[in-house]
GUTILO-165495 format. One line per field, with one value per atom (N, C-alpha, C): x, y, z; atom name. Coordinates in Angstrom, 1 decimal. Each point is the difference from the previous one (the first is absolute). Layout:
BEGIN
X: X/...
Y: Y/...
Z: Z/...
mardo: CA/...
This chain:
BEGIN
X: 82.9/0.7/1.4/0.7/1.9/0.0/1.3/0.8/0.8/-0.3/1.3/1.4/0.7/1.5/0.3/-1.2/0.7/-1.3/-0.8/0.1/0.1/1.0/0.9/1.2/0.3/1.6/-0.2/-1.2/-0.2/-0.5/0.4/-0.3/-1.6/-0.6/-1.0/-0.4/0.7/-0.2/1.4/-0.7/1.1/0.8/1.7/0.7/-0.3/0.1/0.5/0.7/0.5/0.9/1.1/1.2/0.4/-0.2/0.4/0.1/1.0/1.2/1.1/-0.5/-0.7/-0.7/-0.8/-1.0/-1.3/1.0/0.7/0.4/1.2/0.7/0.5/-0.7/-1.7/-0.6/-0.5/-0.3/-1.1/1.4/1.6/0.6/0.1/0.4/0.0/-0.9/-1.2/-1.3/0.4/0.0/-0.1/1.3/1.0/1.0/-0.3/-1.3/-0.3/-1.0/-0.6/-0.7/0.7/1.2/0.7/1.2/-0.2/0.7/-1.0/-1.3/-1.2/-0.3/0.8/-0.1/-1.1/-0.4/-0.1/0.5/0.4/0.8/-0.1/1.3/0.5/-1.1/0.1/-0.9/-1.0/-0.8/-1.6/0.0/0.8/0.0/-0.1/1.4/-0.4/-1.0/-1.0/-1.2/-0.9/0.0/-0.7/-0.5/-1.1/0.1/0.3/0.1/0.6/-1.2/-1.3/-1.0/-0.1/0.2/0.3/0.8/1.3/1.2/-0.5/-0.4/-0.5/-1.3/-0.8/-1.1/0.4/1.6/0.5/0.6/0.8/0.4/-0.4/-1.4/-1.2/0.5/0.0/-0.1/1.0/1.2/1.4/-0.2/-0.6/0.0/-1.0/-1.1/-0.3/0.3/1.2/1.0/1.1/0.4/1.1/-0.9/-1.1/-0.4/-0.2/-1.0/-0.3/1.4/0.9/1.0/1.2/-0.3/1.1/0.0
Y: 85.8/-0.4/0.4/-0.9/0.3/0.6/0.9/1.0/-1.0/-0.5/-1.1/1.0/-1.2/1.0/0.3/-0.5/0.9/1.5/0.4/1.0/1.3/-0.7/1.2/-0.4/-0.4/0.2/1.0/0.3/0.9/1.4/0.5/1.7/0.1/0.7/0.2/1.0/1.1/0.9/-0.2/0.1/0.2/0.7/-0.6/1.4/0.5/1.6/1.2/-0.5/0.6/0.3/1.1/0.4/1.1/0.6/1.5/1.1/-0.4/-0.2/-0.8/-0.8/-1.2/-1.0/0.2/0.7/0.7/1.0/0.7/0.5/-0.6/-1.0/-0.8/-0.9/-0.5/-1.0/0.6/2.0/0.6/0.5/0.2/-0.1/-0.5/-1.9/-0.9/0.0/0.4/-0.1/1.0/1.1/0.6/-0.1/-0.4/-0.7/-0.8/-1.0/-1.1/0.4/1.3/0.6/0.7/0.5/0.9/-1.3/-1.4/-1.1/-0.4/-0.1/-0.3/0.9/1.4/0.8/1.7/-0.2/1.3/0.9/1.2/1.7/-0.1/0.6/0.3/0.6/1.3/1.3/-0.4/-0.7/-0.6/-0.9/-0.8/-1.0/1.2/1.0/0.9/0.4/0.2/1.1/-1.3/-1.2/-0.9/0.2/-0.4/-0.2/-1.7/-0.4/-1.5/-0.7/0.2/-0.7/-0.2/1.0/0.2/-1.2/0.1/-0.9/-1.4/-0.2/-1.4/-0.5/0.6/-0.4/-0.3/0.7/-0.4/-1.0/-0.2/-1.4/-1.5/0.4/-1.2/-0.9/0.9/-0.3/0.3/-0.6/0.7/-0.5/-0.6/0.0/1.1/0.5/1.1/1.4/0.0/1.4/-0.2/-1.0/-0.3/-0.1/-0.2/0.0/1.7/0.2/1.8/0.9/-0.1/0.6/-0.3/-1.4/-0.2/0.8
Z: 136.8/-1.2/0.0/0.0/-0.2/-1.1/0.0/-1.1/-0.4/-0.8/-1.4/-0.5/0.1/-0.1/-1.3/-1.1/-1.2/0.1/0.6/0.0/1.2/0.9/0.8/-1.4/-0.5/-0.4/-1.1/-0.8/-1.3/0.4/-1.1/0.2/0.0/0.7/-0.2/-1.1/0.2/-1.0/-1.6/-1.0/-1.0/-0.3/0.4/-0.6/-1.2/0.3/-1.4/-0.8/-1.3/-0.4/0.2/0.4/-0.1/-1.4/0.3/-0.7/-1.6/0.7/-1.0/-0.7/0.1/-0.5/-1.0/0.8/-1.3/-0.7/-0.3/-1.2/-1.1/0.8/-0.8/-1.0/0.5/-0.7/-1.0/0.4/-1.6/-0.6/0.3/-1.0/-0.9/0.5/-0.6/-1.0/0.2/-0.4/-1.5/0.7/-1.5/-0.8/0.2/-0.7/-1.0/0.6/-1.1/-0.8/0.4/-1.5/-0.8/0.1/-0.6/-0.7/0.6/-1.0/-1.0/0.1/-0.6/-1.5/0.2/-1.4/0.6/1.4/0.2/0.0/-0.4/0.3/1.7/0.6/0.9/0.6/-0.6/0.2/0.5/-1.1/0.1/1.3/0.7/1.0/1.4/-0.2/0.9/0.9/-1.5/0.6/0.6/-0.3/0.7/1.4/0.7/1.9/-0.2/1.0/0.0/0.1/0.0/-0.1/-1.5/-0.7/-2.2/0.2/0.3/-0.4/0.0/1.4/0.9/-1.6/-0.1/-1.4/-1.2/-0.4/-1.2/-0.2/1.3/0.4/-0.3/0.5/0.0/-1.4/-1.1/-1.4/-0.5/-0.5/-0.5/-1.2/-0.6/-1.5/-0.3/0.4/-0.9/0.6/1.0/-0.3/-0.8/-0.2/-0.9/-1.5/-0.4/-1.3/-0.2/1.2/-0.1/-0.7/0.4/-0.1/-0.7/-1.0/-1.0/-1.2
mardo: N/CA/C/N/CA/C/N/CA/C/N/CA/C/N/CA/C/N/CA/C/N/CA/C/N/CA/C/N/CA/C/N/CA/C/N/CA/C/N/CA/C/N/CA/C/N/CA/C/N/CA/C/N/CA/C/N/CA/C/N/CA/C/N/CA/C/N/CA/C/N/CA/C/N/CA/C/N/CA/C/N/CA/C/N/CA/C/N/CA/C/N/CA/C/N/CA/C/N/CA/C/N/CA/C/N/CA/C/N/CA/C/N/CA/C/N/CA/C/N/CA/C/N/CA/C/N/CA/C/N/CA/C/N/CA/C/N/CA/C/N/CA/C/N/CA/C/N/CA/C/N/CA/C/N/CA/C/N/CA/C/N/CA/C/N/CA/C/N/CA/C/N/CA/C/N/CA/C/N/CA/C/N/CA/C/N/CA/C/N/CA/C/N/CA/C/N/CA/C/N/CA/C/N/CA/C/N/CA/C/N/CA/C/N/CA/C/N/CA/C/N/CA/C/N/CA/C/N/CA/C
């Protein structure tokens, strides 16, 4: 069986993300909970799996916290 030329032309494996990348996206990230009406503070202590779940739902962090 022949190798088809769309798959020699594609990555086999998926690039990463760099380093720079992922921490620009969980800044961004908690930027938009701290526009939503979260405390600074409180976003802080977050891990980025917390942030990534509050996300989900921006109307009831923004109601939680009005």
């Amino acid at each position: 069986m022949r190798k088809r030329r769309k798959t020699q032309k594609t990555n086999m494996t998926r690039p990463r993300k760099s380093g720079a990348a992922r921490n620009r996206r969980r800044l961004e990230q908690r930027r938009r909970l701290v526009a939503l009406g979260m405390d600074e503070a409180e976003v802080n202590q977050l891990t980025s799996r917390e942030v990534l779940t509050l996300l989900k739902h921006p109307k009831k962090v923004e109601a939680a916290n009005s």
